[in-house]
C-alpha positions in Angstrom: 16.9 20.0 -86.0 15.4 17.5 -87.7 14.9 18.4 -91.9 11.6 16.7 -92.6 8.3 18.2 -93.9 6.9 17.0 -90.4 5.5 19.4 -87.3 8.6 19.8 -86.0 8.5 19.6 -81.5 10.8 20.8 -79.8 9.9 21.0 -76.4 7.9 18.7 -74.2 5.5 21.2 -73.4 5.0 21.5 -77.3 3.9 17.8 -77.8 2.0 18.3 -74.8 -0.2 21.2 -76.3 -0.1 18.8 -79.9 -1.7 15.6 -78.2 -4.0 18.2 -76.0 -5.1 20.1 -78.8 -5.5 17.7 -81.7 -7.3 13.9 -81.1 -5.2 11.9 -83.5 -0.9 12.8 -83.4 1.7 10.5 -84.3 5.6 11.1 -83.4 8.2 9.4 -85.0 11.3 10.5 -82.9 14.5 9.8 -84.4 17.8 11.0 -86.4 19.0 12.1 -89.2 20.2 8.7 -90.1 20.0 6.1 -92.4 17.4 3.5 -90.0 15.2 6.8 -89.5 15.3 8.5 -92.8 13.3 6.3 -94.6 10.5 6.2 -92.0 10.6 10.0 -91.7 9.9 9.6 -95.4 6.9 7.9 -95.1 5.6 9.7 -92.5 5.8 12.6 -94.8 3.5 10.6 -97.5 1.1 9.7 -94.7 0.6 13.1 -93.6 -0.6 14.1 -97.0 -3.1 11.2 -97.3 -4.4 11.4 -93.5 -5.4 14.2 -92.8 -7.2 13.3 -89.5 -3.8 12.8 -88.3 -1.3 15.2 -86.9 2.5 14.3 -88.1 5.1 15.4 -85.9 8.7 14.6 -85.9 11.1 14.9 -82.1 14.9 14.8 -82.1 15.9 11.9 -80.4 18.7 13.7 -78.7 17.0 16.4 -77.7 16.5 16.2 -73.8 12.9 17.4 -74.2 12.3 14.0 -76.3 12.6 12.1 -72.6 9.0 12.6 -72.7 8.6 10.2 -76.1 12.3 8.0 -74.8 10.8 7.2 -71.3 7.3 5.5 -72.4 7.4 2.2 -70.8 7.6 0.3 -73.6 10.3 1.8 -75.5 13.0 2.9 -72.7 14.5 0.1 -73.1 14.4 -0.3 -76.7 17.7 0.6 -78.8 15.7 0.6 -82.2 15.2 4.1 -83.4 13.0 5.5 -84.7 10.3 5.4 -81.8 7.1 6.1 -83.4 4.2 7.1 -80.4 0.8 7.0 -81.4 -1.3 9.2 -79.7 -5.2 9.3 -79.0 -7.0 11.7 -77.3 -4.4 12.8 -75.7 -2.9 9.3 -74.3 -0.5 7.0 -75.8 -2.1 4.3 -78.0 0.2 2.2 -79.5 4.1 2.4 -79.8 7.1 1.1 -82.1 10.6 1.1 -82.3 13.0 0.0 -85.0 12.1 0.3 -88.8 8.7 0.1 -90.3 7.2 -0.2 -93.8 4.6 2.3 -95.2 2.0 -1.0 -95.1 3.1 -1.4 -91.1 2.1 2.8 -90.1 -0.5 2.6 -92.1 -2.0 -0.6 -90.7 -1.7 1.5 -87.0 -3.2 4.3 -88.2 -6.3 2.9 -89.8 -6.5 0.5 -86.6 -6.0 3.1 -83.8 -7.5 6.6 -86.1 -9.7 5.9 -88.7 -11.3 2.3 -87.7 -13.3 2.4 -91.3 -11.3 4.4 -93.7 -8.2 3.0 -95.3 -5.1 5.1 -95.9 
């Protein structure tokens, strides 16, 4: 388990019913290490300043996370954390590796908010 003030999703069929039920989620799946940490952190910051936007953490060795690890773009990455940014149900935009609070938030307003500014 992953300790982070993030929804925590555990199963496959959980993020299914997040992205199904919700317009904007964003997933940063990762470990409890020190390249994910820190973006876990922001996360948690964004989360209370967006609230448009559903926050979700996934263990990355979690075999239900195949859903996040197999997205064409990052199965090949080694970078962790993968963050997956989903709209209306469909994957948006995804990351790997370490990014800045300026660099999620820049995503978000791109892909969620289009006018606001987090």
């Amino acid at each position: 388990m992953l300790y982070t003030n993030l929804i925590h999703l555990e199963t496959a069929a959980e993020l299914g019913n997040m992205i199904e039920e919700n317009e904007n989620v964003l997933v940063v799946c990762g470990k409890m290490n020190p390249e994910c940490i820190p973006v876990f952190r922001i996360a948690e910051v964004l989360a209370k300043e967006c609230q448009p936007v559903k926050f979700c953490d996934m263990e990355f060795d979690n075999p239900e996370s195949l859903i996040v690890r197999n997205i064409p773009e990052l199965e090949l990455s080694s970078n962790m954390p993968y963050i997956v940014y989903y709209l209306g149900g469909k994957v948006e935009k995804s990351t790997s590796g370490i990014q800045s609070k300026e660099q999620i938030s820049s995503n978000i307003n791109e892909l969620f908010l289009k006018t606001e500014k987090v």
